[in-house]
DRENBA-752583 format. One record per residue (C-alpha): residue in one letter; residue number from 1; y, z, x. Coordinates in nm, 4 decimals, decimal comma, m for minus. Example, Ala and Ser with C-alpha at 12.3 -4.5 7.8 and 13.67 -1.06 7.14 Angstrom:
BEGIN
<site><code>A</code><pos>1</pos><c2>m0,4500</c2><c3>0,7800</c3><c1>1,2300</c1></site>
<site><code>S</code><pos>2</pos><c2>m0,1060</c2><c3>0,7140</c3><c1>1,3670</c1></site>
//
This chain:
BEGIN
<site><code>X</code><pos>1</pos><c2>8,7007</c2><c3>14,5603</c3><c1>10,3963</c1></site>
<site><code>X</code><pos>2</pos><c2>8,5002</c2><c3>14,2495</c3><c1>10,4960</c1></site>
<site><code>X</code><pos>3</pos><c2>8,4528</c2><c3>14,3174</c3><c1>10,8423</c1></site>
<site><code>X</code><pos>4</pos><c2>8,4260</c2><c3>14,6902</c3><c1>10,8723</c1></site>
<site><code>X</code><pos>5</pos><c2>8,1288</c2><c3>14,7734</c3><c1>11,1127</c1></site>
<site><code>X</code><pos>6</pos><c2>7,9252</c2><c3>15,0672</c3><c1>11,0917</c1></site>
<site><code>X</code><pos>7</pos><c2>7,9081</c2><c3>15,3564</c3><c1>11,2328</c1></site>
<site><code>X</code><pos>8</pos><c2>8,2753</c2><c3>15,5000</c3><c1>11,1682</c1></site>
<site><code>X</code><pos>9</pos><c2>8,5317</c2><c3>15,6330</c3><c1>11,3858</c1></site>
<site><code>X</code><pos>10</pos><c2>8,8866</c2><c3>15,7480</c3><c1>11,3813</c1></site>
<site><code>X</code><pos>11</pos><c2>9,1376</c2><c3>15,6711</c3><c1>11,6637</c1></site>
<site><code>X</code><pos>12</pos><c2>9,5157</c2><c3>15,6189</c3><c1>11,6715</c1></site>
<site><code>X</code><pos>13</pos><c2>9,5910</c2><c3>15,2671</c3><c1>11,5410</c1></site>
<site><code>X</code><pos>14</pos><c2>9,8869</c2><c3>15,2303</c3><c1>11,7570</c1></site>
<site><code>X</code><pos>15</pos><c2>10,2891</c2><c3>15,3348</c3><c1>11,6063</c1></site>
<site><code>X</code><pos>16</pos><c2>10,0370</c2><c3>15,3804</c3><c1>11,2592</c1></site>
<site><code>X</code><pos>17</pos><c2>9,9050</c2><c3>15,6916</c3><c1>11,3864</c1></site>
<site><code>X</code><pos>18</pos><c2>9,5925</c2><c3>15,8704</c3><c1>11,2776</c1></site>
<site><code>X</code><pos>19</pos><c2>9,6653</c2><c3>15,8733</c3><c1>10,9343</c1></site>
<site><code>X</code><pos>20</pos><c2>9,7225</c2><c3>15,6595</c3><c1>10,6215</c1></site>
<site><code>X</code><pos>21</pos><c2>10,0094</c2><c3>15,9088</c3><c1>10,5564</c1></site>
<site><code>X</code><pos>22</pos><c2>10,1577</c2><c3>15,8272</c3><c1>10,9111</c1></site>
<site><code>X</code><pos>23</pos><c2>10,0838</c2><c3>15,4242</c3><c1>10,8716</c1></site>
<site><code>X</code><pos>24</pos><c2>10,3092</c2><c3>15,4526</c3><c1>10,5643</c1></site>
<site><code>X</code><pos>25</pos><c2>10,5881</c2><c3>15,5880</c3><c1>10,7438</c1></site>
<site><code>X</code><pos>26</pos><c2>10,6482</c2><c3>15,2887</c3><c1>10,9797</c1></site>
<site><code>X</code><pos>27</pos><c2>10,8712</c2><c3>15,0700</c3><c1>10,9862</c1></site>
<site><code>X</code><pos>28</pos><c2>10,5877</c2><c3>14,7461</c3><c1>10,9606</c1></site>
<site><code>X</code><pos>29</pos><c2>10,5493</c2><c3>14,9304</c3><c1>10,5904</c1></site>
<site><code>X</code><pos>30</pos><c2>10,8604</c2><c3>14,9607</c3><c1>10,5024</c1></site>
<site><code>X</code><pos>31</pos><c2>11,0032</c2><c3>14,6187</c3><c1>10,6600</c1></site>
<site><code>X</code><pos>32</pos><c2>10,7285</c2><c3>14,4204</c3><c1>10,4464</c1></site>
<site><code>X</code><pos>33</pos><c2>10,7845</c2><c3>14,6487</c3><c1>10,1472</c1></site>
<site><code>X</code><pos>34</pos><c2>10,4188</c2><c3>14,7541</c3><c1>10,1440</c1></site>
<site><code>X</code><pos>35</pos><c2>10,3151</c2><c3>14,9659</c3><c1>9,8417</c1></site>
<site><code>X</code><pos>36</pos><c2>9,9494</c2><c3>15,0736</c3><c1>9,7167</c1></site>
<site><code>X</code><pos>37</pos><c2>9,8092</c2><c3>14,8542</c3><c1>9,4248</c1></site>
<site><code>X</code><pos>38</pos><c2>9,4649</c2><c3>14,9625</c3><c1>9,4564</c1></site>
<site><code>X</code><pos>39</pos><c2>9,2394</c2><c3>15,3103</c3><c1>9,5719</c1></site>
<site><code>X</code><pos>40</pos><c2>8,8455</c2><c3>15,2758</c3><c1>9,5152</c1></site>
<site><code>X</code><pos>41</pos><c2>8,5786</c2><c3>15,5517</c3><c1>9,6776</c1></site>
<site><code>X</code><pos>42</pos><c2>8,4007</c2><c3>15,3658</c3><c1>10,0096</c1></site>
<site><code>X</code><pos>43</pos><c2>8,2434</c2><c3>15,5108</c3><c1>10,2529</c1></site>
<site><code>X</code><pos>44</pos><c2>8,3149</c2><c3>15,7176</c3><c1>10,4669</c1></site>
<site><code>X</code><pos>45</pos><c2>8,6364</c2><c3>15,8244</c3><c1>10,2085</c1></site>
<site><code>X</code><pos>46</pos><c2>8,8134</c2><c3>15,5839</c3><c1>10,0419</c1></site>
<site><code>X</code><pos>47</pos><c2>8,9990</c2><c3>15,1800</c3><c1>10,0622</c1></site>
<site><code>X</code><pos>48</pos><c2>9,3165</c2><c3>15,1750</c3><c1>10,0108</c1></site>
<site><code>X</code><pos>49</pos><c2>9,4844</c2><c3>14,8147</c3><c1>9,9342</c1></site>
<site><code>X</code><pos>50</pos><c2>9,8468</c2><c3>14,7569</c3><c1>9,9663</c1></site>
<site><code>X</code><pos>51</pos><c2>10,0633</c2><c3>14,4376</c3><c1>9,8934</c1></site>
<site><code>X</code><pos>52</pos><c2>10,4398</c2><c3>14,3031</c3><c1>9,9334</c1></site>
<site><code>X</code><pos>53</pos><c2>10,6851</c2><c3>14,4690</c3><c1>9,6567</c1></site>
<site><code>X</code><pos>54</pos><c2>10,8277</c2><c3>14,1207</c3><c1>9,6596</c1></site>
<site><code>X</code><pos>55</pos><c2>10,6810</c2><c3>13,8945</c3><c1>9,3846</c1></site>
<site><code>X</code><pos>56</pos><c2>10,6811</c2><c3>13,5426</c3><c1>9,6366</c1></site>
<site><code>X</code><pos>57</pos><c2>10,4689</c2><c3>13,7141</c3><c1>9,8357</c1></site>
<site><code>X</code><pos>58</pos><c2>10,3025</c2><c3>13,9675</c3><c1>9,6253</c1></site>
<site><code>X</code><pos>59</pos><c2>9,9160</c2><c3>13,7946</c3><c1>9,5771</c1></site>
<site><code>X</code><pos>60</pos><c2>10,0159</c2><c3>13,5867</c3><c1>9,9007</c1></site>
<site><code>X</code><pos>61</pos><c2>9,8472</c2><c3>13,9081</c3><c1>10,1343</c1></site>
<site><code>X</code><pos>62</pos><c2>9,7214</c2><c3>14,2536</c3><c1>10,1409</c1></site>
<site><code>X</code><pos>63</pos><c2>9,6656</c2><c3>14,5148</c3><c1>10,3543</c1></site>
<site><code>X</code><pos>64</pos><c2>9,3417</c2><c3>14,7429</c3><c1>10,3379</c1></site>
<site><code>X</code><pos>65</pos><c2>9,3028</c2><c3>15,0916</c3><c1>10,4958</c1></site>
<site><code>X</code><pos>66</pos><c2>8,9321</c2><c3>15,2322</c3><c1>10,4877</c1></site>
<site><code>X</code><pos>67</pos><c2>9,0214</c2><c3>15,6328</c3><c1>10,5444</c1></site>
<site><code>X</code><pos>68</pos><c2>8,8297</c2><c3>15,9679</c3><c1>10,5283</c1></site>
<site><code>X</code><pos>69</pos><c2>8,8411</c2><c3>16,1750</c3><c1>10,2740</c1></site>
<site><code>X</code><pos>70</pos><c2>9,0897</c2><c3>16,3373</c3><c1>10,5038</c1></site>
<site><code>X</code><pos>71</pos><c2>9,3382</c2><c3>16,0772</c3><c1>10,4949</c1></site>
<site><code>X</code><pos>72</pos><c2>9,2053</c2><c3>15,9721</c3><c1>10,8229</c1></site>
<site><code>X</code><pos>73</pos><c2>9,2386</c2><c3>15,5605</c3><c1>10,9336</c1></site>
<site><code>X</code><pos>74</pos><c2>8,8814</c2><c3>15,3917</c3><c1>11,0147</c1></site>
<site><code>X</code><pos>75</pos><c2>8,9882</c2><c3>15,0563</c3><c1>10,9520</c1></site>
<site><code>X</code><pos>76</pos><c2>9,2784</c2><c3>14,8194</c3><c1>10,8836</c1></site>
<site><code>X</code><pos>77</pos><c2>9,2771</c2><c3>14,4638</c3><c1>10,7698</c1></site>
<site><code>X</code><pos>78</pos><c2>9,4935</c2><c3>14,2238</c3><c1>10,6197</c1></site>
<site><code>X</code><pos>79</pos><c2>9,4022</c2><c3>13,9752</c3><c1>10,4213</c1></site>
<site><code>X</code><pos>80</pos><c2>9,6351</c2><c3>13,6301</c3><c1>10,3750</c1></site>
<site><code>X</code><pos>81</pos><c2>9,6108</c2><c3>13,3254</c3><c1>10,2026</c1></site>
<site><code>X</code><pos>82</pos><c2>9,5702</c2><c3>12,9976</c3><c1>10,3895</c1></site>
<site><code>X</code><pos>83</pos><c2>9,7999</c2><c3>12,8548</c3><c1>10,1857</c1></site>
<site><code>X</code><pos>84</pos><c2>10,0463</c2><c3>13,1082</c3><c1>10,2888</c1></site>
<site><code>X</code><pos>85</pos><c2>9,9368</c2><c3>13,0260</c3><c1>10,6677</c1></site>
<site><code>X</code><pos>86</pos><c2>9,9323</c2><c3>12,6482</c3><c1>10,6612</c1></site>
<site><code>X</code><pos>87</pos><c2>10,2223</c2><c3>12,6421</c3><c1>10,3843</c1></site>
<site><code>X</code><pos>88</pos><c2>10,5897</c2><c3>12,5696</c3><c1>10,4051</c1></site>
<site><code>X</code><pos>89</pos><c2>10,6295</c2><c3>12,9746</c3><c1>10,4211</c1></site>
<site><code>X</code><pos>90</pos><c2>10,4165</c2><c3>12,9743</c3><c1>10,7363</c1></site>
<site><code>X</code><pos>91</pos><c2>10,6884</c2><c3>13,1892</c3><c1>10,9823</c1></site>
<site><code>X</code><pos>92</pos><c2>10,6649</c2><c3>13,4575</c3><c1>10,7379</c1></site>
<site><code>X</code><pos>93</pos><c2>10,2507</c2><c3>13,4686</c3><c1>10,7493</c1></site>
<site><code>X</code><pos>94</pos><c2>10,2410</c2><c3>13,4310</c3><c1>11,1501</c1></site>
<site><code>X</code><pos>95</pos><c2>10,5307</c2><c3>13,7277</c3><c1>11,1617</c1></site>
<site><code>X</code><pos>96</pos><c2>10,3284</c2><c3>13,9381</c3><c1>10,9164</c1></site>
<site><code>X</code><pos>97</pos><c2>10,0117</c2><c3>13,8958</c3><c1>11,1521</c1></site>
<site><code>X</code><pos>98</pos><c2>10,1993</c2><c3>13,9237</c3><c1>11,4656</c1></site>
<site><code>X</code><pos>99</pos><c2>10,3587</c2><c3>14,2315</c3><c1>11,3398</c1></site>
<site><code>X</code><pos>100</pos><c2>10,0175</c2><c3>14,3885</c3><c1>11,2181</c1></site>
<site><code>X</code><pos>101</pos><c2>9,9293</c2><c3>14,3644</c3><c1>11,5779</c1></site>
<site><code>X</code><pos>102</pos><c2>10,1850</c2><c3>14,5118</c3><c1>11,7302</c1></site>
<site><code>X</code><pos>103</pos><c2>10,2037</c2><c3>14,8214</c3><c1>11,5253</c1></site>
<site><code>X</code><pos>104</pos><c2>9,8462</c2><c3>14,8520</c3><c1>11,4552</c1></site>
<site><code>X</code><pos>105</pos><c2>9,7350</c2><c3>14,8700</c3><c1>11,8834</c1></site>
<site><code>X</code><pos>106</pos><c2>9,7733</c2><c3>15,1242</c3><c1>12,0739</c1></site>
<site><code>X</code><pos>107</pos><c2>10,0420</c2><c3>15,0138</c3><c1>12,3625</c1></site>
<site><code>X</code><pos>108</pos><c2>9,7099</c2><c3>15,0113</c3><c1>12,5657</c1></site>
<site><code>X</code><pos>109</pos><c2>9,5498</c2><c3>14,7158</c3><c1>12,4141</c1></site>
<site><code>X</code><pos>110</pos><c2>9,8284</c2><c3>14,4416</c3><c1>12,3802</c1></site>
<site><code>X</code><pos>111</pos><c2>9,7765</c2><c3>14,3067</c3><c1>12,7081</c1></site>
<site><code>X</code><pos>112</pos><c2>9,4561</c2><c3>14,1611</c3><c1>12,6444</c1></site>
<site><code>X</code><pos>113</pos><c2>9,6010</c2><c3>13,9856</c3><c1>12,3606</c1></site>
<site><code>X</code><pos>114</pos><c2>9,9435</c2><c3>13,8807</c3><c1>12,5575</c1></site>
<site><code>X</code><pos>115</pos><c2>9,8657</c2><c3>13,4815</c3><c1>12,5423</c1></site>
<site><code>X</code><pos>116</pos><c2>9,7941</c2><c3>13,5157</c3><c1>12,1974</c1></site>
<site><code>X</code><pos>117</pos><c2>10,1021</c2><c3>13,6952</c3><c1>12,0460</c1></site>
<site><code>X</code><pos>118</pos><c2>10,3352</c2><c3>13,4875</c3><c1>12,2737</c1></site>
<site><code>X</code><pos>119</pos><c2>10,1263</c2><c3>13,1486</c3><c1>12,0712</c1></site>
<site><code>X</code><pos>120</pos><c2>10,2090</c2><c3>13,3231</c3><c1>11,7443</c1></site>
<site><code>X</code><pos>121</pos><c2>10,5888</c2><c3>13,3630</c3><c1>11,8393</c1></site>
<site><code>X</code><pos>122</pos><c2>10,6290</c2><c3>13,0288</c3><c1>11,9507</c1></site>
<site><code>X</code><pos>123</pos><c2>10,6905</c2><c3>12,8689</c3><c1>11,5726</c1></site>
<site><code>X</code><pos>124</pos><c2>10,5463</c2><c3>12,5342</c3><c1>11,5385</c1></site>
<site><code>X</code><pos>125</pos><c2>10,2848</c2><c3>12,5164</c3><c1>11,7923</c1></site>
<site><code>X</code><pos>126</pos><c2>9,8973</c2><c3>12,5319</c3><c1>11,7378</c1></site>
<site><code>X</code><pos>127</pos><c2>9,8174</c2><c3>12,7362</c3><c1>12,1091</c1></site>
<site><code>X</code><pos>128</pos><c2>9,5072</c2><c3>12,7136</c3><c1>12,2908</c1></site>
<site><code>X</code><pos>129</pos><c2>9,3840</c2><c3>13,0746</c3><c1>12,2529</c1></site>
<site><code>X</code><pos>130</pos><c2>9,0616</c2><c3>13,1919</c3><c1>12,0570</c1></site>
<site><code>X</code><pos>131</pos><c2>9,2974</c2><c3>13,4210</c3><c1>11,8548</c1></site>
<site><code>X</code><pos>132</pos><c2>9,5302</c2><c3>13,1232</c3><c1>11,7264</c1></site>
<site><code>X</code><pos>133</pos><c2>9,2480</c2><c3>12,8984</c3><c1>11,6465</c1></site>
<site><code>X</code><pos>134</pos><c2>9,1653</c2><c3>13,1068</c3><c1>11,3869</c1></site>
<site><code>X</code><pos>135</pos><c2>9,5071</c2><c3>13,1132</c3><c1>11,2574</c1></site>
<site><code>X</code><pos>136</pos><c2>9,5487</c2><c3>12,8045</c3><c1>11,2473</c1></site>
<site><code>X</code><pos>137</pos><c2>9,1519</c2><c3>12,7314</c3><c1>11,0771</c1></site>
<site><code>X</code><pos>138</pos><c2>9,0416</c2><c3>12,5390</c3><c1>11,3525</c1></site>
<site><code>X</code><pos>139</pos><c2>8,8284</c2><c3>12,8199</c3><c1>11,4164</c1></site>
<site><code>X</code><pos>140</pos><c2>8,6338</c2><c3>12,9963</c3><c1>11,2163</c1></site>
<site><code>X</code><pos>141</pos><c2>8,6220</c2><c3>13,3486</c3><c1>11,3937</c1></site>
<site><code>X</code><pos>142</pos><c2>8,6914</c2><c3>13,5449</c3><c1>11,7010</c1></site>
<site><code>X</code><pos>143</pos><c2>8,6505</c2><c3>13,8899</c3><c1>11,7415</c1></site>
<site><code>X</code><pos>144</pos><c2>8,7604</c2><c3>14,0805</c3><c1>12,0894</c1></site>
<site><code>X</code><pos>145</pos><c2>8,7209</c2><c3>14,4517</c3><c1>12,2258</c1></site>
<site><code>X</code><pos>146</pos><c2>9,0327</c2><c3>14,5256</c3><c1>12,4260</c1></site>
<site><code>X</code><pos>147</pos><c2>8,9638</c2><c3>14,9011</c3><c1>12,5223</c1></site>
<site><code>X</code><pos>148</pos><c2>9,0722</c2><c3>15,1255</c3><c1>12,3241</c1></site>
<site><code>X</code><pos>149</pos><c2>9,0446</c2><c3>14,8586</c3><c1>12,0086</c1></site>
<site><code>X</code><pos>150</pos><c2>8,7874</c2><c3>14,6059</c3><c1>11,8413</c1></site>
<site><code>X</code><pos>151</pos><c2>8,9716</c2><c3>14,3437</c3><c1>11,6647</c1></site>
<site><code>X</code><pos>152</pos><c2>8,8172</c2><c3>14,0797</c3><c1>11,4509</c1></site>
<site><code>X</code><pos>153</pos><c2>8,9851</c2><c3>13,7773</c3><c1>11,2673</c1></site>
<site><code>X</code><pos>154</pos><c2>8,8154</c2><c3>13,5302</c3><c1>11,0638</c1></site>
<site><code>X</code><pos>155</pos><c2>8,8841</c2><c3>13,2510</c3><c1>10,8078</c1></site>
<site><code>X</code><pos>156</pos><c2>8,6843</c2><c3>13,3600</c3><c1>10,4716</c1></site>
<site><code>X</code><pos>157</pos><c2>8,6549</c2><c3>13,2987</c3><c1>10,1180</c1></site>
<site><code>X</code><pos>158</pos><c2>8,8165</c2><c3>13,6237</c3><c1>9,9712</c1></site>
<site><code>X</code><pos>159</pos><c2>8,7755</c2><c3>13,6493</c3><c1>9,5778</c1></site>
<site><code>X</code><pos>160</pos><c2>8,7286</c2><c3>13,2594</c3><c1>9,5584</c1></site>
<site><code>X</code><pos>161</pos><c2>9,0248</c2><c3>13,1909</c3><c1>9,7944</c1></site>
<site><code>X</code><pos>162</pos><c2>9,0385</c2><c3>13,0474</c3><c1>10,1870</c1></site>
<site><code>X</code><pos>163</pos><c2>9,1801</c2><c3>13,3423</c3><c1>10,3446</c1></site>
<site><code>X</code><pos>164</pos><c2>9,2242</c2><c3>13,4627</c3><c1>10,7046</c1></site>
<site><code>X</code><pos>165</pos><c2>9,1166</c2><c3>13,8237</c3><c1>10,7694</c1></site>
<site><code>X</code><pos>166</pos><c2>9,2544</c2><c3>14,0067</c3><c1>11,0916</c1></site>
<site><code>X</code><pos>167</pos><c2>9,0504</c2><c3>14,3384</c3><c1>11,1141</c1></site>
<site><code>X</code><pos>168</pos><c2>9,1330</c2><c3>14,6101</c3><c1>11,3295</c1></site>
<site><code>X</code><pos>169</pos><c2>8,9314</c2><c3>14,9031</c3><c1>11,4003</c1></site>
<site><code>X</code><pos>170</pos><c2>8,8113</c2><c3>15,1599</c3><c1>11,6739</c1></site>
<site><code>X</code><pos>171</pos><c2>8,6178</c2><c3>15,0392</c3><c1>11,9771</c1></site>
<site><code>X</code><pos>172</pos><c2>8,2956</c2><c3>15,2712</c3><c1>11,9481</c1></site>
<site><code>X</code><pos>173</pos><c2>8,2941</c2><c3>15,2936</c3><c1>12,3443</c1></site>
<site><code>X</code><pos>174</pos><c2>8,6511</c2><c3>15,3891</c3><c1>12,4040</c1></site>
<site><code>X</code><pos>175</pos><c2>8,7039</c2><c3>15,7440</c3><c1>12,5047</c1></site>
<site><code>X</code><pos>176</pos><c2>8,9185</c2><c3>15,8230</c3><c1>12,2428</c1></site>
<site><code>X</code><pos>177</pos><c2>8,7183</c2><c3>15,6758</c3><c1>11,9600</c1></site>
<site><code>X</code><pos>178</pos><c2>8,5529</c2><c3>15,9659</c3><c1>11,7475</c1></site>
<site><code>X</code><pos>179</pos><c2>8,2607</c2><c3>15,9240</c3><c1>11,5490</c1></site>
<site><code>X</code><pos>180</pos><c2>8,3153</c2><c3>16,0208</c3><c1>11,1703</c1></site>
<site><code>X</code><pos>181</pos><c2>8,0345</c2><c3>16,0749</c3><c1>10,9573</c1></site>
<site><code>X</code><pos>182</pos><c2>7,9478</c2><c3>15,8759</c3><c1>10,6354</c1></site>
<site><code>X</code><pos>183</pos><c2>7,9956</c2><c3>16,0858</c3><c1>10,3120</c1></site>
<site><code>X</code><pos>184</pos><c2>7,7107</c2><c3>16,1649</c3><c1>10,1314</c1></site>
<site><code>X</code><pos>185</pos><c2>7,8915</c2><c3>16,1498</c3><c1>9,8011</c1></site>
<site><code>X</code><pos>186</pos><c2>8,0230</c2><c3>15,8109</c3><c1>9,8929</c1></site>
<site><code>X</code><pos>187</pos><c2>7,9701</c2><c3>15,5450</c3><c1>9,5924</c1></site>
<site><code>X</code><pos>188</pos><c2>7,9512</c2><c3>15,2719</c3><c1>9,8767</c1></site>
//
């Protein structure tokens, strides 16, 4: 998680649900053949990293959960490639991202990013919004708070490779955001 903030707190990431047990059960999950390749201890619980079954796109992304020890979701982000952005396989990176949004926000939330996710449909364009700047590198971040949601995306250097990180966690102020407490026995 490279943009996790501090403190924690659990809400309902949209059709994902509360849990990483209920995340796994959609159909963005299934439909991009996510499966877990990596569990280390963070704080407050654990990060769990997932990638494509599919070898083409396999190291092209990844998608990290930060949960509780409880299985509950603090964070999501997905990591991708700028090669697999600005690359000849570019529909498939904007319709992973657009997709990540869509299940990942609560129904609540997606009007505040309406201009952008019509930008991302719209294949071939570059758009005008702070959201699709960074997608397409022009920008180097954005982050927005959209009620119930704080979502962050940035273009970073993730284990020596131009990436773009879209990070989507609890807004601390929102009433349904609940604070979750760091574990003590965390190795983070």
């Amino acid at each position: 998680m490279l943009l996790i903030v501090k403190p924690y707190f659990g809400y309902c990431f949209g059709s994902m649900g509360h849990t990483l047990a209920s995340a796994r059960a959609t159909e963005f999950f299934s439909w991009f053949h996510l499966e877990e390749t990596e569990r280390v201890p963070r704080d407050p619980g654990e990060l769990v990293r997932h990638r494509p079954s599919g070898e083409k796109f396999r190291t092209l992304c990844s998608l990290e959960a930060l949960t509780t020890a409880d299985d509950e979701l603090v964070s999501m982000e997905l990591v991708i490639q700028r090669s697999f952005v600005d690359g000849p396989d570019a529909p498939f990176a904007r319709d992973v991202v657009k997709s990540f949004l869509a299940a990942a926000l609560p129904d609540a939330c997606r009007h505040v990013l309406e201009d952008f996710m019509a930008e991302i449909t719209r294949f071939g364009g570059d758009g005008d919004t702070p959201g699709m700047k960074v997608f397409k590198g022009r920008q180097q971040s954005w982050s927005t708070l959209t009620g119930w949601s704080r979502l962050q995306m940035a273009n970073l250097t993730v284990e020596d490779v131009p990436s773009l990180v879209v990070n989507i966690s609890p807004n601390p102020e929102a009433p349904n955001a609940k604070p979750i407490p760091a574990n003590p026995h965390s190795l983070a």
